[in-house]
C-alpha positions in Angstrom: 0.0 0.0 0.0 1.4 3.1 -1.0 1.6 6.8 1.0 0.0 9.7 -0.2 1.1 13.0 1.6 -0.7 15.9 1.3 -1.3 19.3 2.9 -4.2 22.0 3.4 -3.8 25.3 2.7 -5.8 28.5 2.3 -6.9 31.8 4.2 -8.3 32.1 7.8 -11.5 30.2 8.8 -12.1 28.3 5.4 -12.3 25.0 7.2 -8.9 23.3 7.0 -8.6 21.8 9.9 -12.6 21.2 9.9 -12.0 19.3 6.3 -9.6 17.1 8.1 -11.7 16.1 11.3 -14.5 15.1 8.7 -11.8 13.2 6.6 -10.9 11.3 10.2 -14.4 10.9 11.3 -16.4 9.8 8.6 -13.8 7.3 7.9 -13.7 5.5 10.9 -10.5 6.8 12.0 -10.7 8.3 15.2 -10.2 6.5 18.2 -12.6 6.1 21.2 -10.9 8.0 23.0 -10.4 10.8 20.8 -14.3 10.7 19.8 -15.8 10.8 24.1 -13.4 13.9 23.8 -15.1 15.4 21.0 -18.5 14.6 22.1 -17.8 16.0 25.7 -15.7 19.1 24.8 -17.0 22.5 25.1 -16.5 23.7 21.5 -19.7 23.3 19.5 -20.8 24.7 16.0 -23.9 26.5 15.7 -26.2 24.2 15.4 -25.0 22.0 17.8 -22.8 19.4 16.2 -19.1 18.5 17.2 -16.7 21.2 16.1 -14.3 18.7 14.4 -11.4 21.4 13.9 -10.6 20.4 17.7 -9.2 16.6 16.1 -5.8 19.0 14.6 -5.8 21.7 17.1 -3.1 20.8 19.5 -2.0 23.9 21.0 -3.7 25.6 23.8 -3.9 28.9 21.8 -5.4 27.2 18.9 -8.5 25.9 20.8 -8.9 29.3 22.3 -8.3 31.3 19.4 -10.0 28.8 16.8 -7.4 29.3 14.2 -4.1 26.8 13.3 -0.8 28.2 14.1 1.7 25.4 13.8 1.1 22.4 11.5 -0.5 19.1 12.7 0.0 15.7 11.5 -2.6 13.6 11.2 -2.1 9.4 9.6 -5.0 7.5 9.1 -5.6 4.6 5.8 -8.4 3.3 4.0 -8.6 -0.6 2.5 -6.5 1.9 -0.8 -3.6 3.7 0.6 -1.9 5.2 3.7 -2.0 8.9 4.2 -0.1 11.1 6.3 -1.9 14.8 6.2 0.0 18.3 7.2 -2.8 20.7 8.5 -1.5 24.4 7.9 -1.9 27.3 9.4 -4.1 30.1 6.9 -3.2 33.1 8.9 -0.5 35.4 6.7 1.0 35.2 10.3 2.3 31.8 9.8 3.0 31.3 6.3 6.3 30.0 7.4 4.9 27.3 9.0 2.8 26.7 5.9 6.1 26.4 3.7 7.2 23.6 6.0 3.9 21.4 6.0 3.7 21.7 2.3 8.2 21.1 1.4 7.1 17.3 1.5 4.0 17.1 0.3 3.0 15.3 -3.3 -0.6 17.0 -3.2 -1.9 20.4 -2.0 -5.7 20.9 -0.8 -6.3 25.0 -0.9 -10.0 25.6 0.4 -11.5 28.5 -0.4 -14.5 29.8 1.3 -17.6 29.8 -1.4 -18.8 33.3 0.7 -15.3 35.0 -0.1 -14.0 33.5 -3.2 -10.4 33.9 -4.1 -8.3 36.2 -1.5 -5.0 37.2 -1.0 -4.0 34.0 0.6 -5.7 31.9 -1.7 -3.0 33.5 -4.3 -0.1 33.3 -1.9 -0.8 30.0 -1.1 -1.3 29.1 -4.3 2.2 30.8 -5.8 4.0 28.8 -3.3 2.6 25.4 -3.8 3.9 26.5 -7.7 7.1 27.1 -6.6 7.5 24.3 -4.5 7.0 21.9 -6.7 3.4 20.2 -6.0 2.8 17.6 -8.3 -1.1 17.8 -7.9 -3.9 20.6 -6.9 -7.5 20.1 -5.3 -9.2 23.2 -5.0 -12.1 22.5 -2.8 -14.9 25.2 -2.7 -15.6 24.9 0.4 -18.9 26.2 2.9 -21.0 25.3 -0.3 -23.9 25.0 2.6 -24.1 28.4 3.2 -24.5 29.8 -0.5 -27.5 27.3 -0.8 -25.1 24.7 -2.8 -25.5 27.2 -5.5 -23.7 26.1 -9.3 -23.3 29.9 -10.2 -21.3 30.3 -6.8 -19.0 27.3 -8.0 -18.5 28.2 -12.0 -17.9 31.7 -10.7 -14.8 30.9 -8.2 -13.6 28.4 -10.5 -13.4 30.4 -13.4 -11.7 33.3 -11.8 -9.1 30.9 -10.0 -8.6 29.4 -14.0 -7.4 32.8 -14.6 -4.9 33.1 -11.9 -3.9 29.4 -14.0 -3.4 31.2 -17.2 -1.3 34.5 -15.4 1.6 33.1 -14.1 0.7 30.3 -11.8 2.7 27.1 -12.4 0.5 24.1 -11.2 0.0 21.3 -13.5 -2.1 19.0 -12.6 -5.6 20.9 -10.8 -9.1 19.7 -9.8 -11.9 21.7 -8.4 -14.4 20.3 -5.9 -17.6 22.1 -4.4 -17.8 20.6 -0.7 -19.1 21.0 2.9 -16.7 20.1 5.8 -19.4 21.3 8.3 -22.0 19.0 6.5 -20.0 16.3 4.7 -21.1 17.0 1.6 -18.8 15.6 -1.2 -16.2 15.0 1.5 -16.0 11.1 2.1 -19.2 10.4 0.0 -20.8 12.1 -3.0 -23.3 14.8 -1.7 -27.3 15.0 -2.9 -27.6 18.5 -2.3 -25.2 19.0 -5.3 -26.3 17.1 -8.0 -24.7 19.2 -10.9 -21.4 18.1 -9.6 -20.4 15.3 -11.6 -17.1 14.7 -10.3 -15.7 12.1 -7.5 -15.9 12.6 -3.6 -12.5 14.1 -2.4 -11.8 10.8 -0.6 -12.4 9.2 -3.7 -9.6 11.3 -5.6 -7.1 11.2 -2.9 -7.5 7.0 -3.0 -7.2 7.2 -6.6 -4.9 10.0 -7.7 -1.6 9.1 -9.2 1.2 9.3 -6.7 4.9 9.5 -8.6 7.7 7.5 -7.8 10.7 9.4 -7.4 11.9 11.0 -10.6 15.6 11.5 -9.6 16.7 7.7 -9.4 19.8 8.6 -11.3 20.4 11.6 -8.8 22.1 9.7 -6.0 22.9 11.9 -3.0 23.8 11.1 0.5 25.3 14.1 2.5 27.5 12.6 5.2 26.6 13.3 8.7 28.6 11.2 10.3 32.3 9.7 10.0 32.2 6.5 11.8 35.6 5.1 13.1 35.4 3.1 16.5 39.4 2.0 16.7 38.7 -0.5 18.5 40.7 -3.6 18.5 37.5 -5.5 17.2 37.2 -3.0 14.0 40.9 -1.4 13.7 40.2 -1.0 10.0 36.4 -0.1 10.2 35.4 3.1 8.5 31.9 4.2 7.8 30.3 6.9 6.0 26.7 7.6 7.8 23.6 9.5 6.2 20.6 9.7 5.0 20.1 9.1 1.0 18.1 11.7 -0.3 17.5 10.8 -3.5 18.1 8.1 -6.1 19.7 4.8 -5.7 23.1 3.2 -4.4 24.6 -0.2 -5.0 27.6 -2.6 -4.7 30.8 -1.5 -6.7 28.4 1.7 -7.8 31.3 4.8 -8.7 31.2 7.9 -6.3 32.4 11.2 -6.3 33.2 13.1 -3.3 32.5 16.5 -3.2 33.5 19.0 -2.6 36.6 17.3 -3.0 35.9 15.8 -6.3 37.5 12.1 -4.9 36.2 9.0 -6.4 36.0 5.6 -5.1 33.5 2.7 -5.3 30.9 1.3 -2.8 32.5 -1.9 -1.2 29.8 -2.1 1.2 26.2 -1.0 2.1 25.0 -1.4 5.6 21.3 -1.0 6.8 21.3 -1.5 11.3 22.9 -5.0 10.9 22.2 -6.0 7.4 24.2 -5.4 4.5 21.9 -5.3 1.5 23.1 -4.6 -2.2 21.3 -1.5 -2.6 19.8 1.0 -1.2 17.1 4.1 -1.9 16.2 7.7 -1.1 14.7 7.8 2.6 17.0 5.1 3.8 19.4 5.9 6.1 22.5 3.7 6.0 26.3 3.4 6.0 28.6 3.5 3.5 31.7 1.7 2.7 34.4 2.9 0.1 37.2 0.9 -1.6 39.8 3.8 -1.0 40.5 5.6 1.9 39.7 9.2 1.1 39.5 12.1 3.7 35.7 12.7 4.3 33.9 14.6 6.6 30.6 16.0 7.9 29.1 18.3 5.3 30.6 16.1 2.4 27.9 14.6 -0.4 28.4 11.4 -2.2 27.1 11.2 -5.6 26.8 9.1 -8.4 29.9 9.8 -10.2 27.5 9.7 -14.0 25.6 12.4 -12.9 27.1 15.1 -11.1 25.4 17.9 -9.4 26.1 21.6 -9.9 29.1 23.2 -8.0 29.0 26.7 -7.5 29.4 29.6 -4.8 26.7 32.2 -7.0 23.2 30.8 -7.0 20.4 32.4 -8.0 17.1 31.2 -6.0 13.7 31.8 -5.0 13.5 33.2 -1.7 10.6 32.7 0.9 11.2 35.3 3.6 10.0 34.0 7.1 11.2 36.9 9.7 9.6 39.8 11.3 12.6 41.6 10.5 13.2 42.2 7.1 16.3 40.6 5.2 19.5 42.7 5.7 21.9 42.7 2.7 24.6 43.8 4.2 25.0 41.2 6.5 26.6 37.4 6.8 23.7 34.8 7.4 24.2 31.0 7.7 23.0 28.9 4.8 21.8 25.3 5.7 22.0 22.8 2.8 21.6 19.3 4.1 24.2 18.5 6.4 26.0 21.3 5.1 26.8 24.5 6.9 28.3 27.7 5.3 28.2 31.3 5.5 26.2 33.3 2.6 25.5 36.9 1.6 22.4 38.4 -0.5 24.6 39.8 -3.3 21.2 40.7 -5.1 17.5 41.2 -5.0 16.9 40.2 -8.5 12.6 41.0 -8.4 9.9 40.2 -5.4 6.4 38.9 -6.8 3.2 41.3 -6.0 1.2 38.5 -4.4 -2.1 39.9 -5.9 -1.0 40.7 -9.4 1.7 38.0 -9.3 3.8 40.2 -11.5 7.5 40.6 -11.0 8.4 44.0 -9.4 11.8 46.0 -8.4 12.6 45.3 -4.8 15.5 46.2 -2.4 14.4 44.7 0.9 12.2 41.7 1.7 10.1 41.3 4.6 7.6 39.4 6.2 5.9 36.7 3.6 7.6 38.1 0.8 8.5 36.3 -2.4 10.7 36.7 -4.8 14.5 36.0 -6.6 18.1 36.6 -5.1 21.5 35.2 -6.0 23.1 34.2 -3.4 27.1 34.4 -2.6 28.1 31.1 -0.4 31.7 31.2 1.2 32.3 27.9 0.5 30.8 26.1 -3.0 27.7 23.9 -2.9 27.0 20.3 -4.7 23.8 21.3 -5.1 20.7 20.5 -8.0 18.4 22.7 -9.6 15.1 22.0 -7.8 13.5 21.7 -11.1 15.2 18.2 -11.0 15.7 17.4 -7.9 14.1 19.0 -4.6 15.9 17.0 -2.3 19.3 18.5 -2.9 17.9 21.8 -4.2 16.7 23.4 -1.4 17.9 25.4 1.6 17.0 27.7 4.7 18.8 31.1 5.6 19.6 31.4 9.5 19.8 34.6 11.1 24.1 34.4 12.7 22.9 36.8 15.4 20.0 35.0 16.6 20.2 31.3 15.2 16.6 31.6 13.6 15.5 30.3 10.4 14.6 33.1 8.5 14.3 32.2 4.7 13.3 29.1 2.7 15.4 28.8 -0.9 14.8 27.2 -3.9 17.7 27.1 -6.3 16.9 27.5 -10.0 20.0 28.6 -11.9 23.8 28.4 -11.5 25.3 32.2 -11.7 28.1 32.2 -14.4 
């Protein structure tokens, strides 16, 4: 049984986290316990029925305030697939935290609210599931209850979110659904009150929708974490390169390259705890065993020696700013790539994206939420991918040297010549 991992997203009070406590309960996945909680909390919709938004909201401020502010994971399965879910928080507030949930995702749910139609966040959201990289889109129109389960309502959000589509928004693979999370309507089963709606339930989809296989297989890459030498009497000669793969596949007498230091060397062993398999794949995290003795540490990445990665200390990259203070070009931040640690500069603010217009605009600051392209000047050079081609090793987070926060979320697109 496969894994489908998938995110919600839009503004305030569309019905997230309410979309997902229907999910869970009218699937049968909530446990006793959890359900005499629901029944006996205090927290009530209007007309009396469990509020189900209380199944994500973990934090005390959340059930007081009603709204998500950090994301919750929720796992449940059906007799198709396994599904692990990332409930976001809508508030611009927390759009950092939204960037997290979604990094891992292979589908994005965006709600809007059928009252409202497309707002601000709708589009922000939106631009961001483009540049991250979400292979598939359900736009779920949702509160359909209140506008009387009205067709016009639906054509009319759909077709103006079609147009965002033909601007500049980059997402492939989209599907609209009209649904109730309050009600149920076309959430686990097909709803009556909507009978113009000739599409599937969105539990129906999300069994059903195509999940891909990882697309980098020839993109092996394990940063090394950890250099293992006991010197022990027992292993004398033992040495170990630990990490986690994160992406493609290595096997027995496979070629490496180690970079940055451009050594090569073949696999003379793979171990996995205390097996020793012939090979292994992205996710796995294992130990490595080289023919040569080459001088490796922390921070290094092995590759597959047929297909390099790009090497470069000028990188131009999307760049998701996360901080309440805005980005200072004129100092030294930390840039976090894998298991890599260097420092980095903004040597330019190439545009920021208006979030309502999307269009590309002149910028020389970023703040809060903002969007936009920098290069970026590393002191010491990356083994990095485009993240066109391969997320796992093309991404990376700025952290603020004075304070140790994370303050920006990049995406590298091009190598600066």
């Amino acid at each position: 049984m496969n894994i489908l991992k998938f995110f919600t997203a839009g503004s305030v009070d569309d019905g997230k986290s309410t979309l997902i406590g229907r999910l869970l309960y009218d699937t049968g996945s909530i446990l006793v316990d959890q359900l005499e909680a629901l029944q006996n909390s205090n927290r009530k919709n209007d007309d009396g029925s469990i509020d189900l938004a209380i199944l994500t909201d973990g934090l005390r401020a959340e059930r007081e305030q009603g709204i998500t502010i950090d994301v919750a994971y929720k796992y449940f399965q059906t007799g198709k697939r396994k599904f692990i879910i990332a409930d976001t928080p809508g508030h611009i507030q927390y759009t950092r935290n939204m960037v997290t949930g979604a990094s891992t995702a292979n589908l994005a749910i965006i709600l809007i609210d059928a009252r409202n139609g497309v707002v601000e966040q709708t589009i922000r959201h939106s631009y961001l599931v483009s540049l991250l990289g979400v292979s598939h889109v359900v736009i779920c129109i949702n509160k359909m209850d209140m506008e009387g389960y009205s067709e016009e309502v639906y054509h009319n959000i759909t077709e103006k979110y079609k147009t965002l589509l033909a601007a500049n928004l980059k997402l492939n693979d989209v599907t609209f659904i009209p649904v109730s999370a309050l009600k149920g309507d076309n959430i686990v089963h097909l709803s009556e009150n909507m009978p113009w709606y000739k599409g599937t339930s969105l539990l129906d989809f999300l069994e059903t929708v195509e999940v891909t296989g990882n697309q980098t297989s020839d993109y092996a890459r394990m940063p090394v974490q950890w250099v293992i030498r006991p010197q022990t009497d027992e292993l004398h000669d033992y040495r170990g390169y630990a990490g986690r793969i994160l992406s493609g596949t290595f096997k027995v007498n496979d070629k490496v390259t180690v970079l940055p230091s451009a050594s090569s060397s073949v696999i003379s062993k793979i171990e996995v705890f205390d097996k020793a398999p012939e090979e292994v794949t992205a996710g796995m995290s294992v130990t490595l065993h080289l023919k040569d003795n080459i001088d490796i540490s922390r921070g290094d990445v092995l590759v597959n020696s047929a297909y390099l990665p790009q090497r470069s200390q000028l990188i131009e990259a999307d760049l998701c700013w996360m901080d309440n203070k805005p980005m200072d070009d004129t100092i030294t931040y930390f840039l976090q790539h894998n298991s890599k640690l260097t420092k980095c500069k903004v040597r330019e603010i190439m545009y920021k994206v208006n979030i309502n217009t999307l269009e590309k605009e002149e910028a020389f600051e970023f703040k809060l939420n903002d969007i936009g392209r920098v290069v970026i000047k590393t002191a010491d050079e990356l083994a990095y991918d485009l993240y066109s081609e391969n997320k796992a090793n093309g991404s990376a987070i700025l952290i603020d040297s004075r304070t140790n926060l994370t303050v920006g979320a990049l995406m590298f697109r091009a190598i600066v010549e």
